[in-house]
Every structure is written in structure tokens, then in C-alpha cells.
C-alpha positions in Angstrom: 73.3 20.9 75.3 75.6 21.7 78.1 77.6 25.0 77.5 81.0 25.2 79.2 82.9 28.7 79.3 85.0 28.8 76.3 86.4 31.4 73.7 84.6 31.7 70.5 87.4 33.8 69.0 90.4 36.7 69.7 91.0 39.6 67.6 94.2 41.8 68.7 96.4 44.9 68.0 99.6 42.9 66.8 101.9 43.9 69.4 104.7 46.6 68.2 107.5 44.6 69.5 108.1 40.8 70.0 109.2 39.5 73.6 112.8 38.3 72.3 114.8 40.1 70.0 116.3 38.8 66.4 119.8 39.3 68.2 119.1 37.5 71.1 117.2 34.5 69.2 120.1 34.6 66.7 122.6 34.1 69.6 120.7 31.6 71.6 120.4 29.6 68.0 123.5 29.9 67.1 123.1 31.8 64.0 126.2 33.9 62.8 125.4 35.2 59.2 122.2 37.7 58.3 121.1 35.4 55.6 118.3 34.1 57.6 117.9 37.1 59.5 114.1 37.4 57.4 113.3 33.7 58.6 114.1 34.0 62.1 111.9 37.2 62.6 109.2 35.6 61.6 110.1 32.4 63.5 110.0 34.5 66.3 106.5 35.7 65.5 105.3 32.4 64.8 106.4 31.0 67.8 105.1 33.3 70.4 101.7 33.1 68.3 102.0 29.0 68.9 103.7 29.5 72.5 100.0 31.9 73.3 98.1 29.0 72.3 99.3 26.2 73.5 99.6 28.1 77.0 96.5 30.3 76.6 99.1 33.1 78.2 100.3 36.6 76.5 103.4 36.4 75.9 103.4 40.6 75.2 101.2 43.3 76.0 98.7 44.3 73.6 94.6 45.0 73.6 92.9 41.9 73.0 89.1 41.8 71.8 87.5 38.1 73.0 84.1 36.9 72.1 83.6 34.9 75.1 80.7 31.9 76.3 80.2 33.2 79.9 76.9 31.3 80.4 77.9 29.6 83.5 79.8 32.4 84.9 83.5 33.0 86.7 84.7 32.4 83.0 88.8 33.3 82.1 89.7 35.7 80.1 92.1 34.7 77.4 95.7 35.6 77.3 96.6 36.8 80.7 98.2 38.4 82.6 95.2 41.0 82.2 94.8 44.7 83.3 92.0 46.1 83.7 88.6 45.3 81.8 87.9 48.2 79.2 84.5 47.2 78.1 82.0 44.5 78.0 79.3 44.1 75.7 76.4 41.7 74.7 75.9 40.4 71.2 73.9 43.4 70.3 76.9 45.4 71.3 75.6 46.9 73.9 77.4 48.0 77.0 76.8 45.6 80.3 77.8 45.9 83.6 80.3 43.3 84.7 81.9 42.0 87.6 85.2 40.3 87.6 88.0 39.0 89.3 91.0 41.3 91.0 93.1 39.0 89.7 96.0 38.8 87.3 94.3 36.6 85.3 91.1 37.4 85.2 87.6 35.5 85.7 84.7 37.5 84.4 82.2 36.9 87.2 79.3 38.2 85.8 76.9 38.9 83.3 76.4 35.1 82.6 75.5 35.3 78.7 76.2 33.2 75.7 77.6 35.4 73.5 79.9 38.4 75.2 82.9 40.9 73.7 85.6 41.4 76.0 88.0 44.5 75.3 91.2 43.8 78.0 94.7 44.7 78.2 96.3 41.4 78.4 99.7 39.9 78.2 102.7 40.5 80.2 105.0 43.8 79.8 108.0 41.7 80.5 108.0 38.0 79.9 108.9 35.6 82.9 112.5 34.1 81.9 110.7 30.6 82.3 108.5 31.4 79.6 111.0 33.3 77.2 113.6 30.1 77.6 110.2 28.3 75.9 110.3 30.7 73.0 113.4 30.6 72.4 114.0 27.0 72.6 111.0 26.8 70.6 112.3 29.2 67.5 115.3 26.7 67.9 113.9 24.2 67.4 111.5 25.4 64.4 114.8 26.8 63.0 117.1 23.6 63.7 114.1 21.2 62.0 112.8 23.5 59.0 114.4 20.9 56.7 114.0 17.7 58.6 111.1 16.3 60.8 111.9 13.2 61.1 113.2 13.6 64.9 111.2 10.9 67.6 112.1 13.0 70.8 109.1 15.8 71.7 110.4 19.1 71.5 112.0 20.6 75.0 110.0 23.5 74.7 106.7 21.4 74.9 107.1 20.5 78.6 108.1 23.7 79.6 105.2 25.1 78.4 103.3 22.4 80.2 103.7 23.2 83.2 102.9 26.3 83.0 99.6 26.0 80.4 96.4 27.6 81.4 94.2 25.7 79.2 91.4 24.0 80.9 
């Protein structure tokens, strides 16, 4: 079988702050009471989570753990923007020496291995006001059609994101 570089799975430190802020998701949504003040923090979670994936970009800053295919080598690293590399190891969890990319997002040159664990800083500090539009128009739309989904047109925040996807 043919193995391609992919990600087997992520494990992170949930971040200790989101990248938009209730008040500021309220306002762009239009909301003016605190009833669903509960509903549109977790909205907001649930959205960068879904944003993250559909982009394969951080939307914040947090250390990401990524069991990684690297067999063919100059395989990403999820979630970028990434600082530096903190560890590699093989599946016996044993430190390896790697070589990678000086890039913002990251390609992890070398070892070539089926089975590596990645430890990175990834994610941006600040989130490109491109990308938090997307959220936001995204927790609008999550929050605007939690009680009917019956709409034919794509949601807006779809082709922003798009554009700028990293997901081969």
C-alpha cells in the first residue's frame, strides 16, 4: 500500500483564551441580552475547533502533540503557524533527531518513519482579521440557524475559509 504523509491524530493543551471574545461575537451577531451568553461561548469554541479543521490552521496558540505518517518525508505539521519543534520521537518514544523546515508552517524533513510524535508550538498569537471575520461569521451563522436548517445557500464563512485551507 502506498503511504502518503498524513496525521494519525492531535492531542492539545486547550488554549486559555479563545481568539474572539463573547463581547465581540455578541456584537458582530447582534445579540443584546445575556440569556444566551452560555451558548455563544461555546459556539465560539466550537467554531474555532470546526474553523482548525476545515483549514488545518491554529486559530490560537497552544502546544499541540501530532502522531504523524512521515514515511515519505517533507511531511506538514498540523495546525500552523508553528514555532519551534520541542521534540520528536518514534513509536517507541524514543527521542530522534529531526530536520525540518525554517518555515512558518512547518515540513518535517526528516526522519522518514511511519509512526512519529510531534510536540510543536503551533497556532497563531494573534489571528489574521481574514481568518477571525471566518469565525465570527461562522458562530453567526451556527447561532442564526440553531433552530432552522433548512437554508439552500452555503454558509459565507465556508469560502472564506477556502481560500485560505491548508488541507492537501
Amino acid at each position: 500500500m502506498i503511504s502518503y504523509n498524513q496525521t494519525y491524530d492531535i492531542t492539545d493543551v486547550e488554549p486559555s483564551t479563545e481568539p474572539v471574545t463573547l463581547t465581540e461575537a455578541k456584537n458582530f451577531c447582534r445579540i443584546d441580552v445575556s440569556d444566551d451568553d452560555d451558548l455563544v461561548e461555546m459556539l465560539i469554541t466550537a467554531c474555532r475547533i470546526e474553523c482548525e479543521q476545515l483549514t488545518n490552521i491554529g486559530f490560537v496558540r497552544r502546544t499541540i502533540i501530532a502522531s504523524i505518517n512521515n514515511a515519505n518525508g517533507a511531511g506538514y505539521l498540523p495546525l500552523g503557524p508553528h514555532g519551534a519543534i520541542e521534540s520528536v520521537t518514534d513509536s517507541d518514544e524514543v527521542d530522534v533527531d529531526h530536520e525540518a523546515t525554517n518555515s512558518s508552517f512547518k515540513q518535517l524533513l526528516t526522519p522518514c518513519s511511519e509512526r512519529l510524535i510531534v510536540t510543536v508550538e503551533a497556532g497563531y498569537e494573534t489571528l489574521p482579521a481574514h481568518l477571525e471575520l471566518a469565525l465570527l461569521e461562522c458562530i453567526h451563522y451556527r447561532y442564526d440557524e440553531r433552530r432552522n436548517r433548512e437554508s439552500q445557500y452555503p454558509p459565507v464563512y465556508l469560502d472564506t475559509l477556502k481560500q485560505y485551507s491548508r488541507v492537501w
